[in-house]
N, C-alpha and C positions, 0 to 999 in steps of 0.2 A: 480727933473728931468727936461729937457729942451724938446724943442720943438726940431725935426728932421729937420737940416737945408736941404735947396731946393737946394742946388748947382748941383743935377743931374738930376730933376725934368725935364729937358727937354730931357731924356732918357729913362726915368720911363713908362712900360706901362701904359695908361690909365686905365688897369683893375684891377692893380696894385696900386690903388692908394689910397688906406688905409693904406698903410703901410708907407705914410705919417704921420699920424696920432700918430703911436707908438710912445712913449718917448721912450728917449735915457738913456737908465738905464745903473748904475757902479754897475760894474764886477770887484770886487777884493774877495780877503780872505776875509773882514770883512764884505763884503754883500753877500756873495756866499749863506749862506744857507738860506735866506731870498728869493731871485731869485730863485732857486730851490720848495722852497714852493707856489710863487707866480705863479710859469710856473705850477707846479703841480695840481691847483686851476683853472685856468687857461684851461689848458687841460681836467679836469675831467667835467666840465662846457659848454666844444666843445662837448665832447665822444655821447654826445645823440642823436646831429643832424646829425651824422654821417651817412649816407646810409648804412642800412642793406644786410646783406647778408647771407640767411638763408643757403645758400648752402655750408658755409664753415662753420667746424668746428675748435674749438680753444679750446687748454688743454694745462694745465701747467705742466713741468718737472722739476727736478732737475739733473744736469750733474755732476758726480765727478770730477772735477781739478787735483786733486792728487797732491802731494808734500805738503798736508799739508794746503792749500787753500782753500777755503770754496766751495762750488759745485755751479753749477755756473746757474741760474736758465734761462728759457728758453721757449718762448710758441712758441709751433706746429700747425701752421696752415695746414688744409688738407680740400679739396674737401668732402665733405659730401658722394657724389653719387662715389668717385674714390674706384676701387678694382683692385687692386693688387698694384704691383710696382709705383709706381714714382718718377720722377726726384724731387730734392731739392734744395733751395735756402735757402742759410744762409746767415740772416737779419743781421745787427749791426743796431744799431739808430744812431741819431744826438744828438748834444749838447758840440759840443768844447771841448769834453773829459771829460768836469767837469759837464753834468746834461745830463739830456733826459730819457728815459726809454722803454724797450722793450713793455710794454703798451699802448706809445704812438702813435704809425704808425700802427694801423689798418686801418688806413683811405691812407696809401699807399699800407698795405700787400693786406686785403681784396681783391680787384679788381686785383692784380696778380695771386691771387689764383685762383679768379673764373675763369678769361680768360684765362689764362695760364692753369690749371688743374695740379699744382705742389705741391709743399709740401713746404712750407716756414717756416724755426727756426730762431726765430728773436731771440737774446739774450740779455740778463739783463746781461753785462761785468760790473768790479769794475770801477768804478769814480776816477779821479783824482779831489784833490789832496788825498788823504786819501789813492788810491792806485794808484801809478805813472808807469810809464814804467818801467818792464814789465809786471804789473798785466793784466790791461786791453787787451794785447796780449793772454797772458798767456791762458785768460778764453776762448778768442773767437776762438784759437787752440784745446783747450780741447775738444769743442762741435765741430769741424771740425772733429776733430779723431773720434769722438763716432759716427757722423751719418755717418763715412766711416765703421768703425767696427765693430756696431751695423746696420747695412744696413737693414739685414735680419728681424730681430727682427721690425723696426720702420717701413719696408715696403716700402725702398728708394731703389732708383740704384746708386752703390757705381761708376760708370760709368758716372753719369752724375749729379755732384755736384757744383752748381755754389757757388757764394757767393756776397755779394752786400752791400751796406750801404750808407746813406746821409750824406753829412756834417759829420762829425769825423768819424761814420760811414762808409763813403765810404775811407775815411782815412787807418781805420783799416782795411776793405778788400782786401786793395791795399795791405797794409803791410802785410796782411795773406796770398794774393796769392804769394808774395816773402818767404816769410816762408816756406808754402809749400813747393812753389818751391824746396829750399834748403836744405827741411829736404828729402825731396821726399818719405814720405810716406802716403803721400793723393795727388790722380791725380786731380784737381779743372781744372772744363771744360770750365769756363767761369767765368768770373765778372764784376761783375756793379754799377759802381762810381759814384753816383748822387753827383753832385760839392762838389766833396771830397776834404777833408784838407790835403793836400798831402806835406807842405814845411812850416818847421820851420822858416828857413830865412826869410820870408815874412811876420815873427812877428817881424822884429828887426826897428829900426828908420832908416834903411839905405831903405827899401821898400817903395817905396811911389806911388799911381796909381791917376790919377788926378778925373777920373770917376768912383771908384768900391770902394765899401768897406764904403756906405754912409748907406746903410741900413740892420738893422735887425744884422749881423753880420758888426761890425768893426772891425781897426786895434787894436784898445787896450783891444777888446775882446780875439781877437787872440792870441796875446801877452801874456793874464792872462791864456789864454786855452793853450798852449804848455808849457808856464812855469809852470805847474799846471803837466803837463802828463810829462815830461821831470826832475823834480824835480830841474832845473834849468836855467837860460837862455837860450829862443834861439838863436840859428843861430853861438854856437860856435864849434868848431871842435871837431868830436867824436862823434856823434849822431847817434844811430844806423836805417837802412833804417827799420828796423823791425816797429819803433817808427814815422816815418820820412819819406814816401815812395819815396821820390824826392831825396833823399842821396842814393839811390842805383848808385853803378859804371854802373852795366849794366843791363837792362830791357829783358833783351834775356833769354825766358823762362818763361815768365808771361804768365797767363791765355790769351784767345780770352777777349777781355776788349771792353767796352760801357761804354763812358763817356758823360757825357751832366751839364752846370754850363750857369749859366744866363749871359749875356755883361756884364752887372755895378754887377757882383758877385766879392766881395773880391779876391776871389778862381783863378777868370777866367784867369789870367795869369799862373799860377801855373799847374792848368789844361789842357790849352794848349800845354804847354812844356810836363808834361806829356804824352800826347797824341804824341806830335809829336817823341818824345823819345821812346815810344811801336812801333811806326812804323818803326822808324831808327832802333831799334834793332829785326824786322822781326814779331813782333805780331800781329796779324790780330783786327784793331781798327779801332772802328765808336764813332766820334763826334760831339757832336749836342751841339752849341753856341745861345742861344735863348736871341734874341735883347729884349732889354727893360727889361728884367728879373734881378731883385736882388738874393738874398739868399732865400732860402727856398721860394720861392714863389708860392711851390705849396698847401701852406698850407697858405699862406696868402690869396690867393684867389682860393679855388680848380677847381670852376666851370668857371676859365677864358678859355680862348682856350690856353695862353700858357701854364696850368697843363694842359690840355687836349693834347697839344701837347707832353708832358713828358710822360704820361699815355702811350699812343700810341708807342712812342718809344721805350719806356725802355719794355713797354708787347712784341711788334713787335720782340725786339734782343735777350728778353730771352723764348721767345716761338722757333723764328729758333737757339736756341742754344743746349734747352733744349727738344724740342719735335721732333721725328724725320720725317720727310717725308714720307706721305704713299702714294703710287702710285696705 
C-alpha cells in the first residue's frame, strides 16, 4: 500500500485531515473480498463509540423480491415515543456498489430519526459483482412497493415517502425515483442524494478533474465499482438510467431532490450537472457544495462542522418535506 499523495492538500479541510493518513488500497476482483472484510472489521471496531440513542428503536425484516430472488433484508428504524402514522425514508448505503451494508450508517440513520421523528428502512440490496445490474435495483424497488402497500400494516404514510442514499446509495435512489417515476405505481415525495454516484462515463480514461477524486474514493475505484454493477465497461452506449441516473434523456418528473458532495469529491462535477439538469427540467432542487470536503467525509471526521453542516441540512430538507407545518 502507498502513502496518499498531497497534490490537493491545499484544499483539504483542516478537520479533514486524517484522511491523509489512509493508504491507498487496490480495488480489483482479486482483492475485493479481502477489502470487504477489512472495512467490515473496521466498522464493527467504530459501532461502539457511536453516540447512542435510546429513543430510536431498530428491528430487522425480511422483504420478498419475488421473481425468484432472494427477500431482500432491511432494518426499520422508528421513534421509540412515535404513535401512530409516519412519514418514511428509505435508506440505501454506500460502497461503489461492490461493499457497504445496511449496518453500517446508524451513525447517519440514528440522528435523522431522532430529529426528524420519521421512520427510516435502510436496505441490505445484492452487491455487485456477484449481482450486477438489475439486482441491486431490483431489491431496493421491492422494499419501495412494500412500504407503499404495506403502509397500514408498518404504520407509514403511503403519502409521504421519501428515499435517500450516500455514495452508490444516493446512486440508487436517483435511479429509484426515475423508476418510480416510470412505473408510476409508488408516488416518492422527495429525495436525498448525499454525493451520489450518478455517471458511469466519469469511470472511463477520457474523465479527468485536476482537484477531486484524490481521497477516500478515486478514479480507478470507480472504474472497478461501475464495471462490477454494469457487468461491463463503462461509459459505452446502452446503459440503462435505471443503473446510470445521469443517462436519463429527461429529469421532468423526479422527486423534490437535495443534493450535497464535497469540492475535491470525485462525484462533485457529476453532481452538479445533475443538479443543474433537475432544475432545467422543473424540479424543485437545493444544492449544498461544501469547500474543502472529500468523499465521505462525514464519516471521516463526524464531529467537524462540515458533518455538522451536512447533519443540519439534509435533517432541515427532509423534515420541511416530510413533516407538515402546523400553524
Amino acid at each position: 500500500m502507498s502513502v496518499m499523495p498531497k497534490k490537493t492538500r491545499h484544499l483539504l479541510d483542516p478537520e479533514l485531515a486524517a484522511v491523509e493518513q489512509l493508504p491507498v488500497i487496490s480495488l480489483t476482483q482479486e482483492t475485493l473480498m479481502a477489502v470487504r472484510t477489512a472495512r467490515a472489521q473496521q466498522m464493527e471496531a467504530l459501532m461502539p463509540s457511536w453516540p447512542a440513542f435510546p429513543d430510536v428503536d431498530v428491528s430487522e425484516r425480511y422483504v420478498s423480491a419475488g421473481g425468484g430472488a432472494p427477500d431482500v433484508r432491511v432494518l426499520v428504524y422508528r421513534p421509540k415515543a412515535a404513535d401512530g402514522v409516519l412519514p418514511v425514508l428509505l435508506w440505501m448505503h454506500g460502497g461503489g456498489y461492490v461493499g457497504g451494508s445496511a449496518s453500517w450508517e446508524g451513525f447517519l440513520i440514528n440522528p435523522m430519526v431522532s430529529a426528524i421523528g420519521c421512520c427510516i428502512v435502510s436496505v441490505d440490496y445484492r452487491l455487485a459483482p456477484e449481482t450486477p445490474f438489475p439486482g441491486p435495483i431490483d431489491d431496493c424497488y421491492a422494499v419501495l412497493k412494500w412500504l407503499h402497500d404495506d403502509a397500514s400494516a408498518l404504520r407509514i404514510d403511503p403519502e409521504r415517502i421519501a428515499i435517500g442514499g450516500i455514495s452508490a446509495g444516493g446512486g440508487l435512489a436517483a435511479s429509484l425515483g426515475l423508476l418510480a417515476r416510470d412505473r408510476g405505481e409508488v408516488h416518492v415525495k422527495f429525495q436525498a442524494l448525499l454525493q451520489p454516484m450518478l455517471d458511469d462515463r466519469h469511470a472511463t480514461a477520457d474523465y479527468e478533474h485536476p482537484f477531486a477524486g484524490e481521497y477516500l474514493w478515486r478514479k480507478e475505484y470507480n472504474h472497478f465499482g461501475w464495471s462490477a454493477l454494469l457487468g461491463h465497461e463503462p461509459g459505452i452506449e446502452g446503459v440503462s438510467p435505471y443503473a446510470s441516473a445521469s443517462r436519463a434523456e429527461s429529469l421532468e418528473g423526479s422527486p423534490p431532490t437535495f443534493i450535497n458532495v464535497g469540492a475535491i469529491d470525485l462525484f462533485v462535477e457529476e453532481n452538479i450537472e445533475y443538479a443543474r439538469r433537475l432544475i432545467r427540467d422543473g424540479v424543485p432542487t437545493e444544492l449544498h457544495v461544501y469547500p474543502g470536503a472529500c468523499h465521505a467525509f462525514q464519516g471521516v471526521a463526524p464531529g467537524s462542522a462540515l458533518a455538522k453542516a451536512n447533519d443540519r441540512d439534509v435533517i432541515s430538507a427532509l423534515r420541511r418535506a416530510l413533516v407538515p407545518v402546523t400553524r
